[in-house]
N, C-alpha and C positions, 0 to 999 in steps of 0.2 A: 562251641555254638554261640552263634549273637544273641544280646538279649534282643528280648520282643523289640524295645523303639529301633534299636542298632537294624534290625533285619528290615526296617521298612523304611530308613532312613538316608535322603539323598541329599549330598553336598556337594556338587558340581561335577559327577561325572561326563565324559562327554559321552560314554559307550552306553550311557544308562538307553534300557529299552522296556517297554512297559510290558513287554510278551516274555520280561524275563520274573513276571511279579503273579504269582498265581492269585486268581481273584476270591478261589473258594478255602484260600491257606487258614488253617483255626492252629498252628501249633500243636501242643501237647491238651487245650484244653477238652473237654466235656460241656455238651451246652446244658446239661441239669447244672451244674455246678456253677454257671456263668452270671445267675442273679446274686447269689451271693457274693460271689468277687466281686462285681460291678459295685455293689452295696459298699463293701468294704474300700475300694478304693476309690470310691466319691467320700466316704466318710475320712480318711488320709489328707484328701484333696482339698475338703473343706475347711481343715486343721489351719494347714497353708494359705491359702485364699485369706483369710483371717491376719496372717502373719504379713500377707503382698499387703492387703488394707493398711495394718499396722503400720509396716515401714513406711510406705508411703511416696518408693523411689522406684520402682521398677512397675512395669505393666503389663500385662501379657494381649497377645494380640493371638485369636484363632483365627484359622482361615480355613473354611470349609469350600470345596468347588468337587464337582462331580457329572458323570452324564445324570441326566434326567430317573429315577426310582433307585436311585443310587444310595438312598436311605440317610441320607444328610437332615431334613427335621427332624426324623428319630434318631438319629445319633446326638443331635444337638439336646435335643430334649430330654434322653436315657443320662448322658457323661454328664448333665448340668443340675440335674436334680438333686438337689440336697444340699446344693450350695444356695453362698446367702444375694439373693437379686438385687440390692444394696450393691453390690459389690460388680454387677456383670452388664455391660451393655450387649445385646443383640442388635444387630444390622440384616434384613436382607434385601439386598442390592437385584432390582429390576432393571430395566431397559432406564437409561438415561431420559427424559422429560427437556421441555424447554430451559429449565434455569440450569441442568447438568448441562446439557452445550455450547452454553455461555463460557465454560470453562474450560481449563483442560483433565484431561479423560479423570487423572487423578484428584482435584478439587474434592469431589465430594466425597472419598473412602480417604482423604484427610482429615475431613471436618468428624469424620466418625471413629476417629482413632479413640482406645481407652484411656483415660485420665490417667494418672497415677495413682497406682495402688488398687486398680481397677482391671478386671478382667474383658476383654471386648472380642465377641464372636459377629467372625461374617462370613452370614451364608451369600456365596457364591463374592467376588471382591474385585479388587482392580485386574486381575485375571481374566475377566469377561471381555477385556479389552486386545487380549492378544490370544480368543479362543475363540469365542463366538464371531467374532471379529474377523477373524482367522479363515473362519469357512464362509462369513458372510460381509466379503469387503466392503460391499457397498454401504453398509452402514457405517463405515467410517469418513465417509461425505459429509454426515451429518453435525462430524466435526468442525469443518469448516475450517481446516486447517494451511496455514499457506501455501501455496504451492501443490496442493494435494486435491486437483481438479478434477479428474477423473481415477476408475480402479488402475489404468496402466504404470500412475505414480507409485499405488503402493505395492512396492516393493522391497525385494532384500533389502535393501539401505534402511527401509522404514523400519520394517520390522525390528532391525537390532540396534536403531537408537530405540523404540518402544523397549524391550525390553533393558536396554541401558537404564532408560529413565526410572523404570522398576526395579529396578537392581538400586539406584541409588536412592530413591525414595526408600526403599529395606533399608539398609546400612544406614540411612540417616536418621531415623526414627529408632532404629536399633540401638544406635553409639548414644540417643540419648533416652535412656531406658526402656522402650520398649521392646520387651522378648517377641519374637513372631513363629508360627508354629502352621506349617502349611500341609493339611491334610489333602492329598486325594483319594476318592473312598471310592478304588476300581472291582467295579460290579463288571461279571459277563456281559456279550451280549443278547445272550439267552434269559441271564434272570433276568434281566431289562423286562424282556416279553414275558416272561412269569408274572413278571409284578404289574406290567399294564392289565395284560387280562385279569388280575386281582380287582385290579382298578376299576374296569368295566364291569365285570359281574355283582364288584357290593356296589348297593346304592349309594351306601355311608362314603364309598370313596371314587364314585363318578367324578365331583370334582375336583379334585386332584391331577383327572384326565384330559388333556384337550388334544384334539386330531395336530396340531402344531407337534407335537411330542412324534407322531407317527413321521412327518415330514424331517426332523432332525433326526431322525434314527437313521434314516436311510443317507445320511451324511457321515456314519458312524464311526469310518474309516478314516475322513479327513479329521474329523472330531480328534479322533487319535493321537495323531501326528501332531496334529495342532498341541495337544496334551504337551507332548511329549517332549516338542522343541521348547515349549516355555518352561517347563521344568527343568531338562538342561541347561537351558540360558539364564534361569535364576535361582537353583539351591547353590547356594554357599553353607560355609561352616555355621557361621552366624545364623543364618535364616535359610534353615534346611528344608527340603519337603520330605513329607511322611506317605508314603503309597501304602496305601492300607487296604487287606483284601475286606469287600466290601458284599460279596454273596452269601455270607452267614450273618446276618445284622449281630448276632448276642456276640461273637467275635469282633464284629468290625467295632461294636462298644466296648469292651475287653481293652481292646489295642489302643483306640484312642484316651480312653483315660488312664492308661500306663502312661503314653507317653506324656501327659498334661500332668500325671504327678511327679515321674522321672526329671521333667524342663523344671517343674515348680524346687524342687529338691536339690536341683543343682543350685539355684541361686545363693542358696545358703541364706534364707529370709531369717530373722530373727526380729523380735521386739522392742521397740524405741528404749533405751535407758534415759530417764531423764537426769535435768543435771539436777546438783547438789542443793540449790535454790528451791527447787523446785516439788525435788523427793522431802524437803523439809513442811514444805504447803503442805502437802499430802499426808505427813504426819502430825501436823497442827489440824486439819478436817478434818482427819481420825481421831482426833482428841474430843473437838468440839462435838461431830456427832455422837460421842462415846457418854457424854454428858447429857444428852437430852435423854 
């Protein structure tokens, strides 16, 4: 059997199909049993995070994208708790504005990449650009892009230099330290409708709901598809995506911080040694403070 990241794990198949990935899958666990895991492997995770600071050469990059109650601020906010915010940038990426279209599509989920030795989570990412997009062309007018006058322009051609150029933006950021780690968190289309009507019934979470949500539901098919060609066209070895069942939230947090301490654990992070010079300083200050 695969472990947990291995079974949600995609590197470029072309067969890959997302009706082959059950949404309500929990494994072997119990969800009494799920706070304390969680607990324990945020506490693991945090060990590391400390260790990525440390060294100071590799980054990590999250990428959260999902339909809409697909439970991505609470996953974000369950897997990230207990680490140290020092260490973590958050991004979440809305509709481009004026100074986004000044640029191109990717300008600004570059300006928001993590530092090094920094962890950096983006809700929803440069994905939005070959998904939303995807079902709503005409907002790529707004790009203003040459030759791309009307929707008849975009077409097949476009699409797979867009995702070219998203393939190579990965690999480029990749080869120079940043790890990227691409979650989709596939929910039914039924819990979808469970969690809106949650929505509307508490008052506490009316907001959260806007009738716009009702409108892209009912796109939920092309939604899909769209998913499903950009995830083909861009899991590699290197910058895999993770399909993670997303109708049990205590599960869909489970999964995702497996696989955030699994990636952290491969790197093989260890602590700076200083040189010879230097470890000497540091036993000359342990003298002088030993005296006072």
């Amino acid at each position: 059997m695969k472990s947990l990241p291995d079974q949600f794990k995609v590197t470029g198949d072309k067969k890959f199909s997302l009706k082959d990935y059950d949404t309500a899958y929990s494994a072997n666990y119990e969800k009494e049993d799920a706070a304390a895991l969680l607990k324990d492997l945020i506490k693991q995770t945090s060990k590391l995070q400390t260790e990525l600071y440390a060294s100071n050469t590799y980054s990590l990059l999250i990428i959260f994208q999902a339909m809409d109650a697909a439970g991505k601020d609470s996953a974000i906010a369950h897997t990230m708790s207990g680490l140290n915010p020092q260490g973590c940038q958050v991004f979440s990426f809305k509709q481009p504005g004026p100074e986004e279209y000044k640029h191109d599509f990717l300008w600004r989920h570059y300006l928001a990449l993590p530092e090094d030795g920094r962890i950096g989570i983006h809700n929803r990412s440069h994905y939005e650009n070959v998904l939303v997009t995807k079902v709503h062309p005409e907002l790529i007018l707004k790009e203003n892009i040459p030759g791309i006058n009307n929707i008849k322009h975009i077409n097949k051609k476009f699409w797979d230099q867009r995702y070219e150029s998203i393939r190579n933006f990965e690999k480029h950021v990749n080869v120079n330290g940043t790890v990227i780690i691409k979650f989709f968190l596939h929910v039914s289309k039924h819990e979808q409708k469970e969690r809106f009507l949650k929505r509307i019934d508490d008052p506490e979470k009316n907001w959260k709901f806007s009738s716009a949500d009702i409108l892209e539901r009912d796109r939920w098919d092309d939604y899909m598809k769209a998913y499903e060609a950009a995830i083909k066209e861009t899991a590699t070895e290197e910058c895999p995506w993770y399909i993670v069942p997303a109708d049990k939230k205590w599960f869909t947090r489970i999964a995702i911080s497996t696989i955030i301490l699994q990636t952290l654990e491969s790197l093989k992070l260890k602590y700076p040694i200083l040189p010879k010079d230097e470890m000497e300083k540091l036993r000359e200050s342990k003298k002088e403070l030993e005296k006072e």
